[in-house]
C-alpha positions in Angstrom: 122.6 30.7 79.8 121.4 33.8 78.4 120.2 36.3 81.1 116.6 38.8 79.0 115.0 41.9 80.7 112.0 41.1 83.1 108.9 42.7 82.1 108.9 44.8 85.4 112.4 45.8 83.9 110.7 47.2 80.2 107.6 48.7 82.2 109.9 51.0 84.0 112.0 51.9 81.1 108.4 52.4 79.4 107.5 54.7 82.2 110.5 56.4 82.3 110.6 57.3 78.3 106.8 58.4 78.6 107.4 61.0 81.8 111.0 62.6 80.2 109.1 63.2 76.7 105.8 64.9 78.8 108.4 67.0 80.4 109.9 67.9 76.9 107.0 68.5 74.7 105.6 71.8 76.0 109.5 73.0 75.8 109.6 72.3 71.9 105.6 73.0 70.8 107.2 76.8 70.7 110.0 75.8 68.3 107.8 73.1 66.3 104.9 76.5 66.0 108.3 79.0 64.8 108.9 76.0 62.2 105.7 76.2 60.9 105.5 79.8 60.3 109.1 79.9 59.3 107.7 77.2 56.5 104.3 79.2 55.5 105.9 82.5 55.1 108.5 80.9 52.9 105.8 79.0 50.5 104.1 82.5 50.5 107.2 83.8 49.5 107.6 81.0 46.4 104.1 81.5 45.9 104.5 85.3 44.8 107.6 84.8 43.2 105.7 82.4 40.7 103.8 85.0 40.5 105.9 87.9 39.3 107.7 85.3 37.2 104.5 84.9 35.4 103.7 88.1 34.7 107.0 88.6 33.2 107.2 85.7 31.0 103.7 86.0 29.6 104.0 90.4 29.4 100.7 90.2 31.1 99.9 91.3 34.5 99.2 88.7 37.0 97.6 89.6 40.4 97.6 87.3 43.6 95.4 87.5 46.6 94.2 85.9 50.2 91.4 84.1 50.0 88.7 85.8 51.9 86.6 82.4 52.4 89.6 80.1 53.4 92.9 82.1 55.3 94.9 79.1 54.4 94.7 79.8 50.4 95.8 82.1 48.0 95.0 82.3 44.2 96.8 84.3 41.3 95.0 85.1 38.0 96.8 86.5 34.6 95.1 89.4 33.0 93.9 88.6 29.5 95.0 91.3 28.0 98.5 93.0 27.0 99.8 95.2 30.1 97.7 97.1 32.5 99.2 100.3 32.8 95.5 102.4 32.4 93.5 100.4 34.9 94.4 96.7 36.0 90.9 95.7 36.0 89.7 96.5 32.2 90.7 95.8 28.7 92.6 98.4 26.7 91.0 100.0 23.4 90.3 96.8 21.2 90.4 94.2 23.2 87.0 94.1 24.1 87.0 90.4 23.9 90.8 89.5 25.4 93.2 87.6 23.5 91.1 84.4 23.5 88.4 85.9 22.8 86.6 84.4 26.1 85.6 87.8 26.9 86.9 86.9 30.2 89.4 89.8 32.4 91.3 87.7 34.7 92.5 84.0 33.9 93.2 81.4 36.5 96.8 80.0 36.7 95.5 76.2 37.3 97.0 74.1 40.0 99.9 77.0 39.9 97.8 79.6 41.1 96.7 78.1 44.1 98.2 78.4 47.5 97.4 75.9 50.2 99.3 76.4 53.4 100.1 73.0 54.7 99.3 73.4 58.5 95.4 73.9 59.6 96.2 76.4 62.3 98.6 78.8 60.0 96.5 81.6 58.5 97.6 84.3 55.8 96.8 88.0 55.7 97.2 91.0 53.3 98.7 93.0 56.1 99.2 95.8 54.2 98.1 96.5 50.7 99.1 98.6 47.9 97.2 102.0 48.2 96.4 102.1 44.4 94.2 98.6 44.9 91.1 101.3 45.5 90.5 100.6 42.0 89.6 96.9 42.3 86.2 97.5 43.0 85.7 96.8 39.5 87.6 93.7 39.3 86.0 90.8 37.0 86.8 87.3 37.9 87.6 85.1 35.3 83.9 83.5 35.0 81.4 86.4 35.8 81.6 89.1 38.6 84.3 89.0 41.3 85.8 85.6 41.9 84.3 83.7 45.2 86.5 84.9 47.9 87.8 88.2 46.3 88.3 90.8 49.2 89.2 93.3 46.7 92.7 94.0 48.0 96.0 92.2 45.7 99.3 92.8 44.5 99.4 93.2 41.4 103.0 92.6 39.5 103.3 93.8 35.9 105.3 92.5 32.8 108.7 94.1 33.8 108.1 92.6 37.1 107.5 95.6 39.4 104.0 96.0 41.7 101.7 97.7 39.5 100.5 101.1 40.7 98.0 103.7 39.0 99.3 106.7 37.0 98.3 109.7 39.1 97.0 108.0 42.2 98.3 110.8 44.1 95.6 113.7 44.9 98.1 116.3 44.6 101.2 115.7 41.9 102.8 118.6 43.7 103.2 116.9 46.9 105.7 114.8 48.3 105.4 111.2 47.1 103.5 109.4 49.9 101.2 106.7 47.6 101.8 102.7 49.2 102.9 100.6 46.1 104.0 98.2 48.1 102.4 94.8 49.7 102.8 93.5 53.0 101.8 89.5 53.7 101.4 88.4 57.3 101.7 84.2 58.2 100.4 83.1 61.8 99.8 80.4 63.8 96.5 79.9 65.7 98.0 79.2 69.0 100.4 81.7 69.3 99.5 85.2 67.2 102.7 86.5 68.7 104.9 84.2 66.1 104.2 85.7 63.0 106.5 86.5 60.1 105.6 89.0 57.1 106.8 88.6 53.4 107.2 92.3 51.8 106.9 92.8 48.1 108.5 96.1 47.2 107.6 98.7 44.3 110.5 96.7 42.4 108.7 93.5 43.0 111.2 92.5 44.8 110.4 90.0 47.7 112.1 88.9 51.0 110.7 87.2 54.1 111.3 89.3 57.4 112.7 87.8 60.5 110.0 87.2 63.3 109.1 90.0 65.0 111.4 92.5 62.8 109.5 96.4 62.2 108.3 97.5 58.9 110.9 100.0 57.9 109.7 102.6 55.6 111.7 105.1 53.2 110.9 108.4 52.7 108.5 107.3 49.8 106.3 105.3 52.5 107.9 101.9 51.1 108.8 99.2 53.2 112.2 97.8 52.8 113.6 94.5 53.5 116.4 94.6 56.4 119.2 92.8 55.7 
């Protein structure tokens, strides 16, 4: 004869199961909350390199942004016009109508402008914006007026693939350099605002992920760098 387990037998291994994996779970919701920002900064990362990839295969600006209605999404637009070395939010002389003649400024990307972050309780920020975005105020969406959700603070990459930043920004040209062409993007979760992790886009366009918790390091421009 064959000899089974007793159903007193799988109850206690039941019982068992369930109290070691409610004595495990609060020891790996920190590492499952690290995963998930670890995974949003790096789509935020891909998300801006499409970006910048964009701009330099269509020698048009592109400009991405947070999405002040929905922390979760970001959208980038191309400029409908040639480069944007004047102003990044007007046409240059004769293009009053844009290449398509839409008379529209900035041109959604479709479904690969758009940035979704996966988990409901990660949220994006524009930690720390490019100083020359002061100009944006006059930034016109690619229907009429500013786009829904707009805060008026981007990066901006250009054709050759470097952040765009406004000739003569500076107050004083005889001072030292101190103008922020740089951009800063911050991913946290909900539960725990201490786990965060920041995606830098440098003058160069250049764009890295820093580890969790790592300082911004400027150079003597006022640049952040990435740490190796």
């Amino acid at each position: 004869m064959r000899r089974g387990f007793s159903l007193i037998e799988v109850m206690l291994v039941v019982v068992i199961l369930g109290v070691a994996a409610a004595l495990a779970i609060p020891n790996l919701l920190p590492e499952v909350r690290k995963a998930k920002v670890d995974s949003g900064a790096e789509a935020v990362a891909s998300f801006l390199a499409r970006a910048r990839t964009e701009a330099m295969l269509s020698k048009r600006c592109v400009r991405a942004w947070v999405d002040s209605t929905d922390a979760r999404r970001m959208s980038a637009e191309r400029l409908n016009s040639f480069d944007c070395d004047v102003a990044a939010a007007t046409f240059p002389s004769g293009y009053a109508n844009g290449l398509d003649s839409s008379g529209t400024v900035w041109v959604p990307l479709g479904a690969a402008g758009t940035l979704l972050l996966e988990s409901p309780r990660l949220t994006v920020s524009l930690f720390d914006a490019p100083a020359s975005t002061s100009g944006c105020v006059a930034a016109i969406g690619s229907v009429s007026g500013t786009p829904a959700g707009h805060p008026c603070g981007e990066v901006v990459f250009r054709p050759n693939g470097r952040v765009w930043q406004q000739d003569g920004f500076i107050a004083d040209p005889a001072a030292a350099p101190t103008d922020d062409d740089d951009a800063v993007f911050e991913v946290v979760h909900g539960d725990a605002p201490t786990e965060f992790r920041r995606v830098l886009v440098n003058s160069n366009g250049y764009i890295c992920t820093l580890d969790r918790g790592a300082p911004l390091v400027a150079d003597p421009n006022g640049d952040f760098q990435c740490t190796p």
